[in-house]
Rosetta silent file (secondary structure, phi, psi, omega in degrees, C-alpha in Angstrom):
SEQUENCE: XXXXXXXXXXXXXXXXXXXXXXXXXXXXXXXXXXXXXXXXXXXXXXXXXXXXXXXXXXXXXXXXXXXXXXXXXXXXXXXXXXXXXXXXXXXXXXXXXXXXXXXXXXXXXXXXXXXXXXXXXXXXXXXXXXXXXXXXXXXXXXXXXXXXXXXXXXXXXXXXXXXXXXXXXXXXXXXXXXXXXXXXXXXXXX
SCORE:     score description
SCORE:     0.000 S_00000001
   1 L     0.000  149.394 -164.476  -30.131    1.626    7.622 S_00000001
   2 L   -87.354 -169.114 -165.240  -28.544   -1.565    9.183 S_00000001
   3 L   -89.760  -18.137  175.078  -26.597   -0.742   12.352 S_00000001
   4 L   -73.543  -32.293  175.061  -23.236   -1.738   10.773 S_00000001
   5 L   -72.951  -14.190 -175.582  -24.041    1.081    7.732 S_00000001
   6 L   -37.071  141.604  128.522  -24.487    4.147   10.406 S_00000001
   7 L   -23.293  131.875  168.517  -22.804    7.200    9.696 S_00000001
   8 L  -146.134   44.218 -176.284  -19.862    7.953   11.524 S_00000001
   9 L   105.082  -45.843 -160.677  -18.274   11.383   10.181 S_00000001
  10 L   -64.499  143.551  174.920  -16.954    9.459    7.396 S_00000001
  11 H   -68.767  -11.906 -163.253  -17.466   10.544    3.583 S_00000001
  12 H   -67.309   -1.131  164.900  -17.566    7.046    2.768 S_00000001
  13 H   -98.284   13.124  123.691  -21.722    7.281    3.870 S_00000001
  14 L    15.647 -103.766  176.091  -22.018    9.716    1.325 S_00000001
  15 L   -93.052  172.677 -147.194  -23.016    7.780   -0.828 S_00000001
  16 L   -85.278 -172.317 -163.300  -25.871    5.654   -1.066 S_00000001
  17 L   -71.897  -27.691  159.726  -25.916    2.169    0.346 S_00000001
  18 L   -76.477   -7.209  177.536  -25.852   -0.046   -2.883 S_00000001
  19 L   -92.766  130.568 -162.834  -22.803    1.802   -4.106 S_00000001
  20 L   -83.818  130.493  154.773  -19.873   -0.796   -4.086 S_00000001
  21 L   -93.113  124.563 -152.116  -16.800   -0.004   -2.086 S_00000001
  22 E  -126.563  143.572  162.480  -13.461   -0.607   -4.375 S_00000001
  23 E  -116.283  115.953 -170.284   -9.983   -0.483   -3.265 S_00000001
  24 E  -104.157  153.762  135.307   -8.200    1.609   -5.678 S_00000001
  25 E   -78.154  117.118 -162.279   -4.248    2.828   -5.962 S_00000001
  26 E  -117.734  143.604 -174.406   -3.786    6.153   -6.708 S_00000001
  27 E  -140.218  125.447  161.948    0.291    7.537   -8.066 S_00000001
  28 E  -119.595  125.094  163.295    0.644   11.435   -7.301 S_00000001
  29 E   -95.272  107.556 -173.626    3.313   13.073   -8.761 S_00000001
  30 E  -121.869  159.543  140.292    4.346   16.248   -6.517 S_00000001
  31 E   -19.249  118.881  167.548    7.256   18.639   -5.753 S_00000001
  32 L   -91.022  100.810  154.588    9.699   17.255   -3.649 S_00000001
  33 L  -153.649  178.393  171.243    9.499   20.290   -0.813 S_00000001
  34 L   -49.165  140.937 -172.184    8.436   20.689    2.564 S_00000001
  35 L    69.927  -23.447  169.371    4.629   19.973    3.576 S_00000001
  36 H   -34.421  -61.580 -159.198    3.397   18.263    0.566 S_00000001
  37 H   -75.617  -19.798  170.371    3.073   14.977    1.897 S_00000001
  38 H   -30.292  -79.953  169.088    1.993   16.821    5.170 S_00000001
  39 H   -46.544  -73.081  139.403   -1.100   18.020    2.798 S_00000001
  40 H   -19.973  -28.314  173.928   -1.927   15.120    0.783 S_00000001
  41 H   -97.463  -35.699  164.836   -2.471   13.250    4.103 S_00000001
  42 H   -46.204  -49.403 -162.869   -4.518   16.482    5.341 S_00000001
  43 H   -66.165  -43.451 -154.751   -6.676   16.347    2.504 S_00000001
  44 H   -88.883  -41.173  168.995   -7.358   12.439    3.198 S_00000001
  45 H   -87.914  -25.645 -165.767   -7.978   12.800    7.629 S_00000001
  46 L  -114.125   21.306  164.308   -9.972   16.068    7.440 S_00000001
  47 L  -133.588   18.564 -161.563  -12.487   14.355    5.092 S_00000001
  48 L    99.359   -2.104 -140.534  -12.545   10.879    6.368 S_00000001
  49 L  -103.320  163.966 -158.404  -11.205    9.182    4.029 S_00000001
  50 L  -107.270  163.115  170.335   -8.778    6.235    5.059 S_00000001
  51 L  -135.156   99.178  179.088   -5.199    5.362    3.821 S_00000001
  52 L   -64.993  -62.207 -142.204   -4.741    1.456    3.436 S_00000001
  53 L  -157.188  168.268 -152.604   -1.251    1.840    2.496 S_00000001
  54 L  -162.233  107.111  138.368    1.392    5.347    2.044 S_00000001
  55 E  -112.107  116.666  168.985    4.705    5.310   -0.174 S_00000001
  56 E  -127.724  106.885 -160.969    6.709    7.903   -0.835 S_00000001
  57 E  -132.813  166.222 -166.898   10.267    8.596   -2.921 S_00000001
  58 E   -86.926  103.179  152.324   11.921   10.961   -4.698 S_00000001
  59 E   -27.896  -45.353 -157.801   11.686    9.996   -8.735 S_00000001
  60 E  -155.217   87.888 -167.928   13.040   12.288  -10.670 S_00000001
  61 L   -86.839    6.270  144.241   15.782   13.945   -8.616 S_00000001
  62 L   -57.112  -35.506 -164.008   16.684   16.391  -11.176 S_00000001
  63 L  -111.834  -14.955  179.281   12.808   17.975  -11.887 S_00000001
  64 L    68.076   28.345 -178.242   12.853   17.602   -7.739 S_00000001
  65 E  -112.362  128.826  168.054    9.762   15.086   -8.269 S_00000001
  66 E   -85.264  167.730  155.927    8.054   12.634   -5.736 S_00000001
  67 E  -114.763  134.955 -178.448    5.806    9.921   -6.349 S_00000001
  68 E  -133.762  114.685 -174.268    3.385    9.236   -3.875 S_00000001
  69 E   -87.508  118.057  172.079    1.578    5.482   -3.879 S_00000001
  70 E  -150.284  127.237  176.759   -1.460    5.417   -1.765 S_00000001
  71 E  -112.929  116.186 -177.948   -4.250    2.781   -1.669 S_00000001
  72 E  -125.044  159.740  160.098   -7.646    3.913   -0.383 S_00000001
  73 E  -126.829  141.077 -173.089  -11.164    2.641   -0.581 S_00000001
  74 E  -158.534 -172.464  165.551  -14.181    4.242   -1.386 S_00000001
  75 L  -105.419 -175.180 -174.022  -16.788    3.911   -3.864 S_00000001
  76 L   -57.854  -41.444  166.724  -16.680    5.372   -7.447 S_00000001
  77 L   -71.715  -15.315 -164.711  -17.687    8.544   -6.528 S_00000001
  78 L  -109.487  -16.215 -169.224  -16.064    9.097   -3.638 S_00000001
  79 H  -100.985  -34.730  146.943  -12.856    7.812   -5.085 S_00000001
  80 H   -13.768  -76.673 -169.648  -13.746   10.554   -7.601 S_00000001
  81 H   -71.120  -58.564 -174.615  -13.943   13.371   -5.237 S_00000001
  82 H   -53.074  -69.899 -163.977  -10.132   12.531   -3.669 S_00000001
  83 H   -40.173  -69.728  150.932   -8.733   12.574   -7.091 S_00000001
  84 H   -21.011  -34.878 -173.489  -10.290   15.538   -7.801 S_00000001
  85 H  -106.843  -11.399 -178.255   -9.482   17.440   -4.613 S_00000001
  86 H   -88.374  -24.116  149.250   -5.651   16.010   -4.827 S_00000001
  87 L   -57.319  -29.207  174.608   -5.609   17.969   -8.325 S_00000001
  88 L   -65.301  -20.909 -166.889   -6.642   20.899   -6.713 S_00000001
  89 L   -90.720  132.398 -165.156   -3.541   21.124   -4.377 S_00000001
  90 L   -58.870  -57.247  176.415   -1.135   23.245   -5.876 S_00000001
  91 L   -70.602    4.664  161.375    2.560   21.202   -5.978 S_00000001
  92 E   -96.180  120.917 -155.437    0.660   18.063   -7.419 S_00000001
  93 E   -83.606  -33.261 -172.197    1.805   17.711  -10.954 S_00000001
  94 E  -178.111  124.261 -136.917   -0.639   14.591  -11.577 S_00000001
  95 E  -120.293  143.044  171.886   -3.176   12.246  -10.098 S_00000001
  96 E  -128.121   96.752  149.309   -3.402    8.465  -11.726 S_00000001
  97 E   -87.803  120.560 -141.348   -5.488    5.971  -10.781 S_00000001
  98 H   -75.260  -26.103  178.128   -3.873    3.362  -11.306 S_00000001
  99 H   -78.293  -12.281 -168.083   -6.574    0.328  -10.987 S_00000001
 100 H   -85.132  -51.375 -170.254   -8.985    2.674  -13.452 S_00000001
 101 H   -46.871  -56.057 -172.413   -6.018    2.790  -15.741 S_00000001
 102 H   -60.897  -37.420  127.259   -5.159   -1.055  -15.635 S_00000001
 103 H    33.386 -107.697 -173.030   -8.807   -1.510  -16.522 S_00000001
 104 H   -66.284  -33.467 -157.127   -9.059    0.302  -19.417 S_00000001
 105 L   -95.641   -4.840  176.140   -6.097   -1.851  -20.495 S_00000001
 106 L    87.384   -9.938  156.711   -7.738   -4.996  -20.009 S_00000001
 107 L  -100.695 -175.202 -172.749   -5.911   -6.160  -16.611 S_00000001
 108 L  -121.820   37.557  115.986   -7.455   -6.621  -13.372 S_00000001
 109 L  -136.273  167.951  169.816   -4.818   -4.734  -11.537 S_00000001
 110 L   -90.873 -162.046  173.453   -1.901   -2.630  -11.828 S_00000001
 111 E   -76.414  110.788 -158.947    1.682   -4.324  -10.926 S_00000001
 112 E  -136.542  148.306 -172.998    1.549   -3.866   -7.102 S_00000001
 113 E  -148.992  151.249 -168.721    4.652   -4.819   -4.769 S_00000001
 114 E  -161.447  145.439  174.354    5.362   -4.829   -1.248 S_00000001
 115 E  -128.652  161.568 -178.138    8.441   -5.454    0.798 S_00000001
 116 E  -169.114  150.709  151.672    8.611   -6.424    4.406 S_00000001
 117 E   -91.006   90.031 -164.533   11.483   -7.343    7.543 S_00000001
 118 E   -95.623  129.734  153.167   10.225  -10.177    8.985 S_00000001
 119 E  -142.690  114.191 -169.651   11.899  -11.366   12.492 S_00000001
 120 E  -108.147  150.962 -164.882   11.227  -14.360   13.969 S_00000001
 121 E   -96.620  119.088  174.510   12.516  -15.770   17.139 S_00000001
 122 L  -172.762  164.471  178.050   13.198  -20.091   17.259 S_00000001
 123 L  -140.229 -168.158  172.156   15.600  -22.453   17.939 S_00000001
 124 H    49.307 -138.980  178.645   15.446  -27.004   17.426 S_00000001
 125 H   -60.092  -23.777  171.882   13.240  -27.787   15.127 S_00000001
 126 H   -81.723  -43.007  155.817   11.556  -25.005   14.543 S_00000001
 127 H   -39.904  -98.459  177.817   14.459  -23.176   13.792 S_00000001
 128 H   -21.240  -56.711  161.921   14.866  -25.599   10.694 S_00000001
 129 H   -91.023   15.782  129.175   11.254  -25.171    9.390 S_00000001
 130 H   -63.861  -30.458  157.531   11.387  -21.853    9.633 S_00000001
 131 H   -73.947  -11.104  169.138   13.868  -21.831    7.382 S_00000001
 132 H   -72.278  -24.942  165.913   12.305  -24.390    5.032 S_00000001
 133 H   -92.094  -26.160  153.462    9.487  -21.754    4.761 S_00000001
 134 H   -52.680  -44.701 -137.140   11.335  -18.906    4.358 S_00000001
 135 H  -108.156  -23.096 -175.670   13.233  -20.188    1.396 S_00000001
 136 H   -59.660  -26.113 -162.825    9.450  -21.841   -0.004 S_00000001
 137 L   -96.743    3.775 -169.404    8.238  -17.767    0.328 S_00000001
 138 L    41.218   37.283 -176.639   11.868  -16.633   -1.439 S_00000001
 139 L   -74.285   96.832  104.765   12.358  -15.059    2.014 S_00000001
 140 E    32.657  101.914  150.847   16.072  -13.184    2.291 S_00000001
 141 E   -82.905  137.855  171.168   17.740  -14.202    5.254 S_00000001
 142 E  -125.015  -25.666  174.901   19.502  -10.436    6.036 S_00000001
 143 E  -149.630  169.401 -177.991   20.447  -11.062    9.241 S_00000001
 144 E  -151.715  153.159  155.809   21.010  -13.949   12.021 S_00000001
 145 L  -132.392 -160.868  161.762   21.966  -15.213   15.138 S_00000001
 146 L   -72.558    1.683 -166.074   21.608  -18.630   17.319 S_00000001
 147 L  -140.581   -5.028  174.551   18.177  -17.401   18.300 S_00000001
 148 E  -162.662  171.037  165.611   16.730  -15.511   15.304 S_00000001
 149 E  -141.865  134.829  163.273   16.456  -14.419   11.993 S_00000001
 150 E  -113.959  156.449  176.802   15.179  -11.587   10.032 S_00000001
 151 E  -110.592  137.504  167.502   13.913  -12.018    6.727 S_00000001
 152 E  -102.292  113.218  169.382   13.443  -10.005    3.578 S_00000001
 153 E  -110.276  156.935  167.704   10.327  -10.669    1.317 S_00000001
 154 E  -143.481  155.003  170.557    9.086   -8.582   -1.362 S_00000001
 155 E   162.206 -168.201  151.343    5.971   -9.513   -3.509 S_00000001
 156 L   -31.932  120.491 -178.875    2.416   -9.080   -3.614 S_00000001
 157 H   -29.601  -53.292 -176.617    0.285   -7.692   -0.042 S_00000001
 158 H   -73.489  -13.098  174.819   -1.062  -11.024    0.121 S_00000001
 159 H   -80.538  -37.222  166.768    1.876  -13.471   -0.084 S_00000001
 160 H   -41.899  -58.547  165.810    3.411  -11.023    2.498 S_00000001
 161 H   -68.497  -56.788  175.427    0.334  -11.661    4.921 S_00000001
 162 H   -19.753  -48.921 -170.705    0.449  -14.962    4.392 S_00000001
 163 H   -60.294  -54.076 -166.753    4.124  -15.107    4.789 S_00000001
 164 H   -92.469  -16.655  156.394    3.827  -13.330    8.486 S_00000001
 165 L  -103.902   17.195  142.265    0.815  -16.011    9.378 S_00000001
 166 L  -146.345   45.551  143.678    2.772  -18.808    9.105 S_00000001
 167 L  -113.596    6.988  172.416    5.607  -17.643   10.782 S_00000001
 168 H   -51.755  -68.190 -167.265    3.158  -16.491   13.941 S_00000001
 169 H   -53.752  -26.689 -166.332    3.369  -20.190   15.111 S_00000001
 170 H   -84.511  -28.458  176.811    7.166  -20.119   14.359 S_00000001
 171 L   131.580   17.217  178.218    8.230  -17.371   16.730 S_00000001
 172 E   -21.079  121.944  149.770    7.246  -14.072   14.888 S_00000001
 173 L  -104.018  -21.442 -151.458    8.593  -11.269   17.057 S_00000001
 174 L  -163.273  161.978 -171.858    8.735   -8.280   14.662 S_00000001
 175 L  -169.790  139.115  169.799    7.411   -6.876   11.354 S_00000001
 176 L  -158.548  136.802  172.066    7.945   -3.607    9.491 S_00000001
 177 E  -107.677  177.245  172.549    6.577   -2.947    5.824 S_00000001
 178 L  -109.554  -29.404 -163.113    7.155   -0.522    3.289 S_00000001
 179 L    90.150  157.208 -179.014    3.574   -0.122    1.769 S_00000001
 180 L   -74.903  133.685  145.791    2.724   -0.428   -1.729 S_00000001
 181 E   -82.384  151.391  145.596    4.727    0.504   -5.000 S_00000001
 182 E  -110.268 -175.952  174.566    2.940    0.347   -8.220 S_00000001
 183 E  -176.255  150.439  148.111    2.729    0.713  -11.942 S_00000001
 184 L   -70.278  152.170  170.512    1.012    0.017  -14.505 S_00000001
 185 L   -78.579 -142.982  165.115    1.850   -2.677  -17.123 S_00000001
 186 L    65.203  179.694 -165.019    2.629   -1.371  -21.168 S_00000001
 187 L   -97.639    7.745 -156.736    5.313    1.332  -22.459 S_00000001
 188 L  -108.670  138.805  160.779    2.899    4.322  -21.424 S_00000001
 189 L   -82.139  170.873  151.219    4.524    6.351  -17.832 S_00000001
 190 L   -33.079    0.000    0.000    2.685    7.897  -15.690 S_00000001
């Protein structure tokens, strides 16, 4: 086994070594009560398994239903196994994965989103193209002074990194995300 492949607790050595690691999005529909998401993250740390990204809102505030977005990687079997043990937990109404679905449907993802508060620190010139890049990225100015700005983007993970590595030269001081929402595309819910 090469030295990068060890074991380290994790399930994702499971499986064997030719089985392709995928990053899938998974939509849980649960109870909005106490402890749920508390469990749902248990289920995820007390097997190994990693959480790329975590969203969670209330949906359906009449039925008292959450949606919970979470992007993990694993391989196909292993991605299996969560889905499978996140049906087992009692207040989750339904497990989706949402990249198997889009798939089947003939896309190569589902509709994935991201939002982020970008605040960068500049004045002179820099001050100017940061705002010439902000407005190229459809960056939000939400707030300002003589010495900063924060910015709102929303869009795809990767225009978002992008977004925050080329305002690093620009004065970046601050960053806070939301994590991914999804969907699928077509007339079919969840």
């Amino acid at each position: 086994m090469n030295a990068h492949l060890q074991p380290t607790g994790s399930a994702y050595f499971i499986a064997k070594e030719t089985a392709v690691i995928e990053s899938h999005t998974l939509s849980v529909l649960v109870d909005n009560e106490p402890g749920v998401l508390a469990r749902v993250i248990g289920l995820f740390s007390g097997r190994g398994y990693n959480i790329e990204s975590l969203t969670v809102s209330e949906t359906e505030h009449e039925a008292h239903l959450s949606r919970i977005t979470i992007v993990t990687r694993g391989t196909p079997g292993v991605l299996e196994q969560i889905k499978a043990q996140l049906e087992r937990i009692v207040p989750v109404h339904r497990v989706l994965d949402l990249t198997v679905r889009a798939r089947d449907l003939g896309q190569e993802r589902p509709i994935e989103r991201e939002v982020a508060l970008v605040k960068v620190v500049s004045s002179g010139e820099m001050r100017a193209e940061t705002l010439r890049l902000a407005d190229a990225f459809q960056a939000k100015v939400v707030d300002a002074t003589v010495d900063h700005f924060i910015f709102e983007i929303t869009g795809k993970s990767s225009k978002i990194d992008q977004f925050v590595s080329i305002m690093k030269p620009l004065g970046l001081n601050e960053i806070c995300r939301t994590g991914i929402a999804a969907m699928n595309r077509g007339s079919q819910g969840m």
